[in-house]
N, C-alpha and C positions, 0 to 999 in steps of 0.2 A: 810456464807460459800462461799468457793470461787471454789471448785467442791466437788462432790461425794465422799465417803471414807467409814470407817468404824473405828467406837472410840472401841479400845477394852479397860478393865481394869481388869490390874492383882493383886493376890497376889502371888508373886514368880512365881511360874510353873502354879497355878490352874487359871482360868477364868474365874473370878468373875461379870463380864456385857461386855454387846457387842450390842453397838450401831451403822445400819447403817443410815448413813444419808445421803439423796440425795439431792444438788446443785437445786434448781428451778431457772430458770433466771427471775429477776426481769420488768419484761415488761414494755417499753414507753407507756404512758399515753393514751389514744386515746377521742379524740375529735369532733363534726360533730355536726351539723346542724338538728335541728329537724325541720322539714316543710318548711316553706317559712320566710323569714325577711319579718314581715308587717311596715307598717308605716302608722301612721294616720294623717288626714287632720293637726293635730295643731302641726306638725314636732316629733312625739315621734318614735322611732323604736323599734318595738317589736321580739327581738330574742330569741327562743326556741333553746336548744343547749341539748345532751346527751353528757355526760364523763364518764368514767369510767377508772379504773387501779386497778390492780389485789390485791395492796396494800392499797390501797384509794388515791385519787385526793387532795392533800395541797392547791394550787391555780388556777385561772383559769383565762385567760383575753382577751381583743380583740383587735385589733388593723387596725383601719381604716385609710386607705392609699387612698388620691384623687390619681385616673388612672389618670395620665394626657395624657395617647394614646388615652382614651376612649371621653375628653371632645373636645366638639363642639367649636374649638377655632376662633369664631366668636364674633363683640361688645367687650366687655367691657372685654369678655376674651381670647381676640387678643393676649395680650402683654404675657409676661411672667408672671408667679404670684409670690409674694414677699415672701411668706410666706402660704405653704402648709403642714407644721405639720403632723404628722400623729395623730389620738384621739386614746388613750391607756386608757383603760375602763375596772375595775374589773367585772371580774361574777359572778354573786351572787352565791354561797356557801349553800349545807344545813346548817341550822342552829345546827341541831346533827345528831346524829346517822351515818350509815353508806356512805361512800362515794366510794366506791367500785365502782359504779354504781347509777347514778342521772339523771334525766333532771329536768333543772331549764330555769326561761326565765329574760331576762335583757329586761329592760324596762327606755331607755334614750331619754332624750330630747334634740333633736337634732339641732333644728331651726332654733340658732342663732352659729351655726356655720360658718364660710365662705366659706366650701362646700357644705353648706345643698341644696340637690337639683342636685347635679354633683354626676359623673358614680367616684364610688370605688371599692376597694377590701380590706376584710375583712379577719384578719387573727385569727381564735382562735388557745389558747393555754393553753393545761392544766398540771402540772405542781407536779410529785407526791416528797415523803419526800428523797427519792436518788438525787433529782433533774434534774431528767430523763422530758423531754418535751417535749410533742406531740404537732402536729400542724395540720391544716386544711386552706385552704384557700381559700374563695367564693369569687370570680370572678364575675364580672355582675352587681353589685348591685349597687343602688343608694342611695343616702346617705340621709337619711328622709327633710323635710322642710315643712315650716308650708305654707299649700295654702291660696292663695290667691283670691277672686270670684271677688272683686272687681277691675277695671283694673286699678285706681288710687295706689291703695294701691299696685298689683302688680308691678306695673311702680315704684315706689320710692323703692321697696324691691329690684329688680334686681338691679339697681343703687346702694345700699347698697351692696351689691354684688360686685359690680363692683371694685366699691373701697376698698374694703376688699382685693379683690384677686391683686392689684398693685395702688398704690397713683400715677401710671403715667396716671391712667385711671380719674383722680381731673378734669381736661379741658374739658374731655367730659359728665363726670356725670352733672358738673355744668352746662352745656349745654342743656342736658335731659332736671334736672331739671325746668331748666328755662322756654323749651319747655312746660312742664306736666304744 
């Protein structure tokens, strides 16, 4: 329905049923954050999300953007970076029943990404059967990475880093390296 009306049906003069029916507007999706994004020592990031839409939520996704105002552009990530993608990540879905209203948690391993460890921003979206899409956007966040205790094995990881983020950074990694 496209507004409010009223279906009447005749026979000739008399009036045989009289339907009204009221227009509901279909509501954008809405999406958020349940607690806090954890992330664990061995780079996974665990996010809690609530959705809901008045019809039920179809799909739902995330979308992780490196800040590049927020990184520390010092070393190895001085230069410009080659290649900063954003990760586009489904949400897990119930598996049945209703979707009206959910929280679920995504649960990604992060580690070997080449901003695991730099400042992003994280966009959910959820996504009902009109193709109506709400969105949310968390600010602040750092992008999971797997730690490191030992300072060998830290020192060659940044360096892998380094080179990830620009192959102009090759003369100095090999240099690191050479140093470690």
């Amino acid at each position: 329905l496209a507004t409010s009306g009223t279906v009447v049906i005749r026979d000739g003069a008399r009036q045989v049923a009289l339907w009204r029916m009221i227009a509901v507007p279909d509501r954008v999706p809405e999406i958020a954050l349940e607690g806090m994004v954890e992330r664990t020592p061995r780079g996974e990031m665990r996010l809690s999300f609530k959705a809901s839409d008045d019809y039920g939520v179809e799909t739902a996704g995330a979308t992780i953007t490196l800040d590049l105002n927020r990184v520390k552009r010092r070393h190895g990530l001085a230069v410009e970076p080659e290649n900063h993608a954003a990760v586009s990540l489904d949400l897990p879905m119930p598996m049945g029943g209703d979707r009206t209203e959910f929280t679920e948690t995504l649960v990604e391993d992060l580690a070997r990404h080449p901003g695991a460890g730099l400042p992003v921003s994280i966009e959910l979206t959820a996504t009902d059967a009109a193709g109506q899409t709400g969105t949310n956007v968390i600010e602040g966040e750092t992008m999971a990475e797997r730690r490191f205790f030992e300072p060998l094995a830290a020192a060659i990881v940044e360096q892998r880093r380094d080179l990830l983020w620009s192959r102009k950074n090759a003369p100095r990694v090999r240099q690191v390296l050479r140093a470690v």
